[in-house]
Backbone as ProteinMPNN parsed JSONL, in Angstrom:
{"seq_chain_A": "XXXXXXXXXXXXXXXXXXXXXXXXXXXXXXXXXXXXXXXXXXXXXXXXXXXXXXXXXXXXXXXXXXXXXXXXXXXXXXXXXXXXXXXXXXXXXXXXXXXXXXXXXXXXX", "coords_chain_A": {"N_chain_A": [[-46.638, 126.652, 52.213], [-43.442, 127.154, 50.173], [-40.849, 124.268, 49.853], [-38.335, 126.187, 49.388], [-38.877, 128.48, 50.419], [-39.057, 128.024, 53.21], [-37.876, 128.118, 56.247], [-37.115, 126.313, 58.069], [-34.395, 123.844, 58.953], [-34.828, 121.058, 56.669], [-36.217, 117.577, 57.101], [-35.261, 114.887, 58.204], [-36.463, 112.422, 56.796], [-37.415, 113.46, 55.112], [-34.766, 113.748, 52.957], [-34.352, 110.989, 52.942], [-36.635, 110.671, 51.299], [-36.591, 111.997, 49.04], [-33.651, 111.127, 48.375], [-34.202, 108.376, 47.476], [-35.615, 108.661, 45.554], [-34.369, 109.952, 43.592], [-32.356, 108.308, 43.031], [-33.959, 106.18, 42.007], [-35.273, 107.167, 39.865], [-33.032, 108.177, 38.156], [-31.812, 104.895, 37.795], [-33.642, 104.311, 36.298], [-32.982, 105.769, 34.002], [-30.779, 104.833, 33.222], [-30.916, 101.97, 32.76], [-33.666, 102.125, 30.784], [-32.505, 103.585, 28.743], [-32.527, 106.327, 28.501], [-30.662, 108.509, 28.792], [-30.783, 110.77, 27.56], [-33.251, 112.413, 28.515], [-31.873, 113.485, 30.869], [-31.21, 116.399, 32.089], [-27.965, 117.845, 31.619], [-27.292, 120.157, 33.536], [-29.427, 119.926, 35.529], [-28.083, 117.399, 36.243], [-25.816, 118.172, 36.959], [-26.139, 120.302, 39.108], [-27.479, 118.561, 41.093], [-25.065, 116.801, 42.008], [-23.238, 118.172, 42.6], [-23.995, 119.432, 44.802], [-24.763, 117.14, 46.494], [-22.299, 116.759, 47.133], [-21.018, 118.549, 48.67], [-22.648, 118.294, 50.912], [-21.579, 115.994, 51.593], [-18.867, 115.907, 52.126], [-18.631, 118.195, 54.158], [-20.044, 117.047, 56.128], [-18.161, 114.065, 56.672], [-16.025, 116.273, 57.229], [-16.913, 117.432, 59.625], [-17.516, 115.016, 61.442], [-17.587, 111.889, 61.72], [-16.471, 109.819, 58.66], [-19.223, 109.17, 55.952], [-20.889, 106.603, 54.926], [-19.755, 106.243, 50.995], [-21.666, 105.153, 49.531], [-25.143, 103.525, 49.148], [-27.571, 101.536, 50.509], [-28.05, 98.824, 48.159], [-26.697, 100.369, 46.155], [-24.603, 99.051, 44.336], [-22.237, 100.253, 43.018], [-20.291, 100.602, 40.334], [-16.689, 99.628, 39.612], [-15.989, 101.178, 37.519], [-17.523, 103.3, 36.371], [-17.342, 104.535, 39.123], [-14.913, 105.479, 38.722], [-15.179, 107.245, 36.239], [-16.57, 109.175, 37.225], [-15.12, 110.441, 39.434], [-12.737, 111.205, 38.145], [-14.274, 113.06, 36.764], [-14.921, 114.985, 38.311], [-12.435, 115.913, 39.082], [-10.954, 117.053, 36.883], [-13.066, 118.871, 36.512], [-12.341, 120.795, 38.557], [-9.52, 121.286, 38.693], [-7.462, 119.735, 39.491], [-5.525, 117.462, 39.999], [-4.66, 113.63, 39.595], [-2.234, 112.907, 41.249], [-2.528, 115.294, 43.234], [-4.321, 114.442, 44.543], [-3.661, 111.993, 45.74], [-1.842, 113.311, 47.473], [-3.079, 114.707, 49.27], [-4.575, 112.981, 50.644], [-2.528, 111.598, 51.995], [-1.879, 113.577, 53.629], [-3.609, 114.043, 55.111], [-6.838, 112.924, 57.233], [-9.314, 113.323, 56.789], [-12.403, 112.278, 55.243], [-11.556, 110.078, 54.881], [-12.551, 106.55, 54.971], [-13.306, 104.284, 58.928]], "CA_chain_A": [[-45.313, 127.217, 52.142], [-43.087, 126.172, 49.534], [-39.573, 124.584, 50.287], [-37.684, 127.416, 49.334], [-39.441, 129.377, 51.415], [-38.912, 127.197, 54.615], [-36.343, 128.536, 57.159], [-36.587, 125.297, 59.14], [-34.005, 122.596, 58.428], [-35.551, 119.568, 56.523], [-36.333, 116.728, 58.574], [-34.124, 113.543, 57.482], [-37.086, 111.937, 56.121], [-37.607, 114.297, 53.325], [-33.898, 113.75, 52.477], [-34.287, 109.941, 52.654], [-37.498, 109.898, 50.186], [-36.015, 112.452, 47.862], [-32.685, 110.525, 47.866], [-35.039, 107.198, 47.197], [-36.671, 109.389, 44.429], [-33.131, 110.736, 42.544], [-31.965, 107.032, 42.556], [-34.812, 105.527, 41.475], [-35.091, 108.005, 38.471], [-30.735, 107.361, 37.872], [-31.469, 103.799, 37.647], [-34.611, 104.005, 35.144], [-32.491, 106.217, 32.917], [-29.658, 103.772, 33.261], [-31.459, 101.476, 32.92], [-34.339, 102.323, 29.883], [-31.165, 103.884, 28.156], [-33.114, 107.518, 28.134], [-29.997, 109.834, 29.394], [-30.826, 112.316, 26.871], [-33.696, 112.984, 29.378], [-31.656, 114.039, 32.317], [-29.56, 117.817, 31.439], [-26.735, 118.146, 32.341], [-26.915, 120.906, 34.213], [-29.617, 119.23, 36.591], [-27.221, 116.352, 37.154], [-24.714, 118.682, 38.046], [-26.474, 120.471, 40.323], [-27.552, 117.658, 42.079], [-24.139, 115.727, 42.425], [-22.311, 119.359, 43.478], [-24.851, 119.487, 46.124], [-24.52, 115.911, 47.387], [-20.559, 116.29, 47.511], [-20.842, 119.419, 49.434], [-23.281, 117.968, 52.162], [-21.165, 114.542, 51.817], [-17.663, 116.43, 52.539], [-19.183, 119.01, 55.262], [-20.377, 115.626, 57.528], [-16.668, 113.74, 56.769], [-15.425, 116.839, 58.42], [-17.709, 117.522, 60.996], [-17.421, 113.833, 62.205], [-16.874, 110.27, 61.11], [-16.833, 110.02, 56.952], [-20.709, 108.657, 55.712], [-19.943, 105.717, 53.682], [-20.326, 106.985, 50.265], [-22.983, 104.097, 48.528], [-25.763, 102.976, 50.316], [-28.897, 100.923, 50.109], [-27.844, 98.582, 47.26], [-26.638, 100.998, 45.028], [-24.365, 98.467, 43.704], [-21.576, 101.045, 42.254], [-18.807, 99.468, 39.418], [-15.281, 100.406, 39.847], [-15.519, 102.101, 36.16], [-18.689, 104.132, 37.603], [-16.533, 105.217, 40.488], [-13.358, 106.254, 38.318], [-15.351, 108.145, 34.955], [-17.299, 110.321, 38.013], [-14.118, 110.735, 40.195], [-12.275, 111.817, 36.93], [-14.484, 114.52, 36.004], [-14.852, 115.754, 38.997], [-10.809, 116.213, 39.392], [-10.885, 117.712, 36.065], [-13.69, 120.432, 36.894], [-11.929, 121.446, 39.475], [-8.532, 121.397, 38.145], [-7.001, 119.204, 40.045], [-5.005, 115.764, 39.151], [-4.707, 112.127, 40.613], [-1.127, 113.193, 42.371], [-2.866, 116.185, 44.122], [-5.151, 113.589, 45.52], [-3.195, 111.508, 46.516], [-0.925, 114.108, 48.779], [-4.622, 115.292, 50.67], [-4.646, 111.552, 51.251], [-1.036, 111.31, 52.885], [-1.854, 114.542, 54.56], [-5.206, 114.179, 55.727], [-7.375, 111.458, 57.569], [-10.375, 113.789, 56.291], [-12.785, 111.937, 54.145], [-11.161, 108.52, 55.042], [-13.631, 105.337, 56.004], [-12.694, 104.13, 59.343]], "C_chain_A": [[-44.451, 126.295, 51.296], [-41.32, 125.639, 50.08], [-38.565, 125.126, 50.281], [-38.079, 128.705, 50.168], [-39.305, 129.036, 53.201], [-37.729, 127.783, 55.812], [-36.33, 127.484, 58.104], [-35.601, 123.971, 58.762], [-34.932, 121.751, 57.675], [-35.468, 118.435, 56.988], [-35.444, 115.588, 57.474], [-34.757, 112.557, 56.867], [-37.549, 112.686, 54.803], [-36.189, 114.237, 52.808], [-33.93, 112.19, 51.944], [-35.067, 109.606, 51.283], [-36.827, 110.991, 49.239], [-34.751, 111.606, 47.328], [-33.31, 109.03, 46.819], [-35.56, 107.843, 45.754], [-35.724, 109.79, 43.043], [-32.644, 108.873, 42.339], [-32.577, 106.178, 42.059], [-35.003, 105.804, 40.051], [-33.708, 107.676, 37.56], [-31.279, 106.198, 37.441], [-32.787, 103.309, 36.088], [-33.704, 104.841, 34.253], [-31.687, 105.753, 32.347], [-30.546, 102.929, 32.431], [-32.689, 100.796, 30.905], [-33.019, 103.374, 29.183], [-32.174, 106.013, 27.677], [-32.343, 108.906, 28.81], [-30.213, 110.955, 28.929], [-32.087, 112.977, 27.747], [-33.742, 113.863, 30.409], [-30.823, 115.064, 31.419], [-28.876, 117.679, 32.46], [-26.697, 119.151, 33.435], [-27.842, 120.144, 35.545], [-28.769, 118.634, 37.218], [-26.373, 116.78, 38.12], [-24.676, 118.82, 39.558], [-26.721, 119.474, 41.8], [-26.212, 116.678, 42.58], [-23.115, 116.998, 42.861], [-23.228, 119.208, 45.161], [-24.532, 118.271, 47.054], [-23.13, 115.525, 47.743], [-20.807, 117.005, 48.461], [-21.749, 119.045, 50.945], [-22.336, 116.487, 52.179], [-19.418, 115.19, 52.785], [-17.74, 116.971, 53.842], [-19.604, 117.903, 56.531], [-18.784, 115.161, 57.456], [-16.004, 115.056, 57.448], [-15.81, 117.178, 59.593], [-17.84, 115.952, 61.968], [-17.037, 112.672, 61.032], [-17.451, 110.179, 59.192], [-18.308, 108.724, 57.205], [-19.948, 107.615, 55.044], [-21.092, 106.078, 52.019], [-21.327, 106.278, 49.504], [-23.567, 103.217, 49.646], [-26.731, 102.408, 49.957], [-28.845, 100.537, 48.664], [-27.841, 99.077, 45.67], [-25.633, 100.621, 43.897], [-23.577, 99.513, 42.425], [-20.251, 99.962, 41.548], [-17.932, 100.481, 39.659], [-15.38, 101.542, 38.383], [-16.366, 103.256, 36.624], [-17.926, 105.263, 38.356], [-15.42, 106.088, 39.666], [-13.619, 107.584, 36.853], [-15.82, 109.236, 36.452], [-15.958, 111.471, 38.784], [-13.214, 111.53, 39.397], [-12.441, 113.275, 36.569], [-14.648, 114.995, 37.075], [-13.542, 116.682, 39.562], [-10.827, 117.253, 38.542], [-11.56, 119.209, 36.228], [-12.897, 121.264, 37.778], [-10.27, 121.769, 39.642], [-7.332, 120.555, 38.783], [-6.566, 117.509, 39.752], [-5.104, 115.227, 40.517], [-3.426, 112.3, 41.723], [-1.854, 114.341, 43.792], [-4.094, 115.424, 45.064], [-4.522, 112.427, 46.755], [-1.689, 111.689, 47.723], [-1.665, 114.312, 49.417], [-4.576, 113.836, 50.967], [-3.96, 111.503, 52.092], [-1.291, 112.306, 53.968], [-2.864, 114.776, 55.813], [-5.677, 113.096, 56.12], [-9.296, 111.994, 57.347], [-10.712, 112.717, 55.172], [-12.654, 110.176, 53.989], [-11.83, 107.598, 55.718], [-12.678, 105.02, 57.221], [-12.363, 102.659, 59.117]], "O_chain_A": [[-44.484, 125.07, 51.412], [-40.598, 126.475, 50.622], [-37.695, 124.76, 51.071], [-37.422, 129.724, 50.385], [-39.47, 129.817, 54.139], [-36.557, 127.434, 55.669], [-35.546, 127.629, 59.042], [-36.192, 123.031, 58.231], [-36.053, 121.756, 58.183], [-34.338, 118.2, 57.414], [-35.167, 115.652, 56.276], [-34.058, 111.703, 56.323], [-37.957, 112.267, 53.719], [-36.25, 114.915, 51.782], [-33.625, 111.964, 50.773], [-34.698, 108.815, 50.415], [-36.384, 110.309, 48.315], [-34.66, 111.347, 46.127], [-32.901, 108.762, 45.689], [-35.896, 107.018, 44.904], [-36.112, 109.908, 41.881], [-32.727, 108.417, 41.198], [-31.945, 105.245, 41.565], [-34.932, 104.951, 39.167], [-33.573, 107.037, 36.517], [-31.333, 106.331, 36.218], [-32.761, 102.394, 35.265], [-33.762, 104.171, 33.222], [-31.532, 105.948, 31.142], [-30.862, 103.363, 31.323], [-32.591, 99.78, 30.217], [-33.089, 104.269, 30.025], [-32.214, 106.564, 26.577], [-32.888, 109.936, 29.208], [-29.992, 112.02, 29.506], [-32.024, 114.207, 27.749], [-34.62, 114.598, 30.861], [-30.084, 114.831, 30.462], [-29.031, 117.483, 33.666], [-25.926, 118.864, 34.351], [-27.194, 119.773, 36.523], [-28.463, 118.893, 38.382], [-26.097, 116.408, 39.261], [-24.095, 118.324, 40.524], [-26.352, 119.582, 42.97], [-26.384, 115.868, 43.491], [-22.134, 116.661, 43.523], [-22.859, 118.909, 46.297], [-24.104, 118.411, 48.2], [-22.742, 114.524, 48.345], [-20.915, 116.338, 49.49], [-21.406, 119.589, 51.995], [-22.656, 115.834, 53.173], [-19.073, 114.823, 53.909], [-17.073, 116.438, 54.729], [-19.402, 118.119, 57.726], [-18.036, 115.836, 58.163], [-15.316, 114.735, 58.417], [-15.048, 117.215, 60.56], [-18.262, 115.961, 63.124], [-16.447, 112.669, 59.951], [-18.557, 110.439, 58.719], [-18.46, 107.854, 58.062], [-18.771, 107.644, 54.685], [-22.31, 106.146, 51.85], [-21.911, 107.0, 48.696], [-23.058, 102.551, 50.547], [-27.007, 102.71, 48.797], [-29.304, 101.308, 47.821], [-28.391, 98.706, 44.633], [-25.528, 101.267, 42.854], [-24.012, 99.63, 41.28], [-19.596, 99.027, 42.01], [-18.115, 101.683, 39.849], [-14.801, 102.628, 38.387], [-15.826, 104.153, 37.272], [-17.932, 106.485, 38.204], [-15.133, 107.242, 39.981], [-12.82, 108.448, 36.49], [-15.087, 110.222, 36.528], [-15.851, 112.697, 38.736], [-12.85, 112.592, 39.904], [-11.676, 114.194, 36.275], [-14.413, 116.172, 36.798], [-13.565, 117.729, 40.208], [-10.745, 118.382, 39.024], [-11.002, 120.303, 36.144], [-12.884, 122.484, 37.613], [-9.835, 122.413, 40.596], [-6.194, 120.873, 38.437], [-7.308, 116.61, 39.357], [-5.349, 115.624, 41.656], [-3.554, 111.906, 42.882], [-1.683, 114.163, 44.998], [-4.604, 115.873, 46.09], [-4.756, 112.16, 47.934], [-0.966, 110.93, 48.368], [-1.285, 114.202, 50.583], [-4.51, 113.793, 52.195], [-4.472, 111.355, 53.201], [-0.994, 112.022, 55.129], [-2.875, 115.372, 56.89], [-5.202, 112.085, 55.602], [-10.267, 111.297, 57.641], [-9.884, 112.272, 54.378], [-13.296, 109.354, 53.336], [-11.834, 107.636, 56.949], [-11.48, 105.256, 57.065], [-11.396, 102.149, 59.684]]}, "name": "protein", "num_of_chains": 1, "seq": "XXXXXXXXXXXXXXXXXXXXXXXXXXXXXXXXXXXXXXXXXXXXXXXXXXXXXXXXXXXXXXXXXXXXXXXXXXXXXXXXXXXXXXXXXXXXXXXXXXXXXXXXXXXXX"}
């Protein structure tokens, strides 16, 4: 059966070695300077996906912390990603920082 076909949750060890598997790949492309490898649209997919299960836990309970297992993120890193993601979605740095004032969603404790 393939995993699209699965109707049972996936167990948290097939999330761990796939995550282990997408960062490992990230860091050789980084890395061996071969981005023209990864499309764009993959990336997307995969970093829409990992907001939407990252957001959905921060509201359902205590925020995840968002870098884990020496993933060793740079502030510039953090602010080109954070950027375009504002932008896709049409949304500026003020409108962020009113869901901030308003909200304790999303916020480390």
């Amino acid at each position: 059966m393939s995993r699209s076909d699965s109707t049972s949750p996936p167990e948290p060890a097939d999330f761990a070695a796939l995550a282990s598997e997408i960062a490992a790949r990230c860091a050789e492309a980084v890395e061996h300077d071969t981005l023209d490898g990864v499309p764009d649209d993959a990336l997307g997919q995969a970093l829409a996906g990992m907001v939407r299960v990252f957001a959905a836990k921060a509201q359902a309970g205590p925020t995840p912390r968002p870098f884990g297992r020496n993933s060793g993120m740079a502030p510039t890193d953090v602010m080109v990603a954070c950027s375009a993601m504002l932008d896709a979605t049409g949304l500026n740095v003020f409108e962020l920082g009113a869901w901030q004032a308003m909200s304790r969603v999303g916020r480390l404790a």
